[in-house]
C-alpha angles and dihedrals in degrees: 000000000000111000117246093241089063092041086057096052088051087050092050094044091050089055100047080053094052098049086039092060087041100045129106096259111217124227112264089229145097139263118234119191109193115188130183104228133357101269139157086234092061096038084052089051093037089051089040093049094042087063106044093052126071105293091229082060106126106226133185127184121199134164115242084252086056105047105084094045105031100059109087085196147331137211134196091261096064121103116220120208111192120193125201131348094300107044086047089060099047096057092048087043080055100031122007085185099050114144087232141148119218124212136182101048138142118213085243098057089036085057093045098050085049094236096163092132093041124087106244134178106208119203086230115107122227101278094231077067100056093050096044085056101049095044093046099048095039113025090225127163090204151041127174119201126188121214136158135262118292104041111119111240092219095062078091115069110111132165088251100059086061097032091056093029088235124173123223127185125183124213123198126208126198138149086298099039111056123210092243107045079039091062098036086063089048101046081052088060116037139028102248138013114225122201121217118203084270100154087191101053100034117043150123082296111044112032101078097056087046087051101051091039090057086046101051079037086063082222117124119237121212125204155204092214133066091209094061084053089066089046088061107277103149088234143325140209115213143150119252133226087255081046092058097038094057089049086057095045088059096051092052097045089064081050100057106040085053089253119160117243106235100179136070123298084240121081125194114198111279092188123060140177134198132223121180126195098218095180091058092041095051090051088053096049095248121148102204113206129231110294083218090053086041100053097042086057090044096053096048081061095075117135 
């Protein structure tokens, strides 16, 4: 008769066959991660995203200088993670059919690279979040946003512009229509200004002056950025660096595990964080509520 000590190893090898074949089974390839300048910002997402995937996972991280010259070799089995404009454009300039995922993106750069077929995380967030945010922490009727010419209008019908009765107008700037006499119109004519991620409207050489206009306007200004909280925006909401790394994480891990894709190429951010300017809200006579209290409402918002 067998002993039971063998019995037990032919059990144990029978199970490790059974949740093998059952198993999720990973790509044999690598991960690139492919990053478009050495920042504290990437190195935060690259860390974030290495310890939220499976730890035998082969990783290599290169700058988009470094791409074409710092693979050995590829095969059709490696992932590739791009991070930021320029390393986007590198892996499509070495590969346009990389299986690859893009990060650190505004709607506004991902329109512009023509992405449409490429997964891509943007650093806006969903727009019933914005508004959410804004209605909840300030218990506003009405925001006004600027953009440029091109953007549909209707892009911006949400619930909760009907569910809070909210009112948003949109305000286009372009070689005839100026930023400033733009927003002063705007500040006239709503109670905040929120700023969507626009690079060609807000900028190094143009956010102070919005800042200050909104200020001497007595009108708060919300934001996508955390800097621009501590340049006197009343308050932002925004994905960090971790945030992003954990969507990401997400993403890849599909990937890896060979599983199909089943949303949409574009990705808004899933993961947010808040930062207030308590000084500025308190000046304007805001009460800001608990961001605990704040996030738990915003969520319930989901679509």
């Amino acid at each position: 008769m067998l002993s039971r000590r063998f019995k037990e190893s032919i059990f144990s090898a029978l199970l490790v066959l059974v949740f093998g074949l059952f198993a999720p089974q990973q790509v044999a390839g690598q991960v690139i991660i492919v990053k478009s300048s050495d920042n504290v910002y990437f190195d935060q997402t690259i860390s974030t995203l290495m310890n939220h995937v499976e730890a035998t996972t082969r990783f290599e991280v290169l700058k988009a200088t470094e791409l074409s010259d710092g693979l050995a070799s590829t095969s059709q089995d490696d992932l590739f993670v791009a991070l930021g404009q320029s390393a986007v454009e590198a892996v499509n300039q070495f590969n346009a059919q990389a299986n690859s995922i893009n990060a650190y993106l505004t709607l506004e750069e991902y329109q512009d690279l023509n992405l449409n077929q490429h997964l891509t995380i943007v650093l806006d967030q969903p727009m019933h979040r914005y508004l959410a945010f804004c209605k909840l922490m300030l218990d506003i009727e009405s925001i006004g946003v600027i953009e440029t010419n091109g953007i549909d209008p209707n892009q911006y019908r949400t619930q909760i512009l009907d569910k809070f009765q909210l009112q948003l107008n949109q305000y286009r700037i372009d070689r005839v229509n100026k930023l400033l006499p733009v927003l002063r119109e705007l500040l006239s004519q709503n109670d905040v200004l929120l700023m969507l991620p626009r690079q060609s409207i807000y900028n190094r050489d143009t956010i102070k002056g919005v800042l200050l206009t909104s200020y001497r306007n007595r009108k708060p200004a919300i934001s996508y950025s955390p800097a621009h909280v501590k340049s006197g925006a009343v308050a932002s909401i925004f994905s960090s660096p971790v945030d992003i790394g954990r969507h990401l994480a997400l993403l890849l891990n599909q990937r890896l595990n060979n599983q199909v894709h089943n949303g949409p190429p574009l990705q808004f951010a899933r993961f947010y964080t808040i930062a207030t300017n308590l000084r500025v809200a308190n000046a304007l006579g805001i009460d800001l509520p608990e961001e605990r209290e704040l996030r738990s409402k915003i969520d319930e918002m989901q679509p």
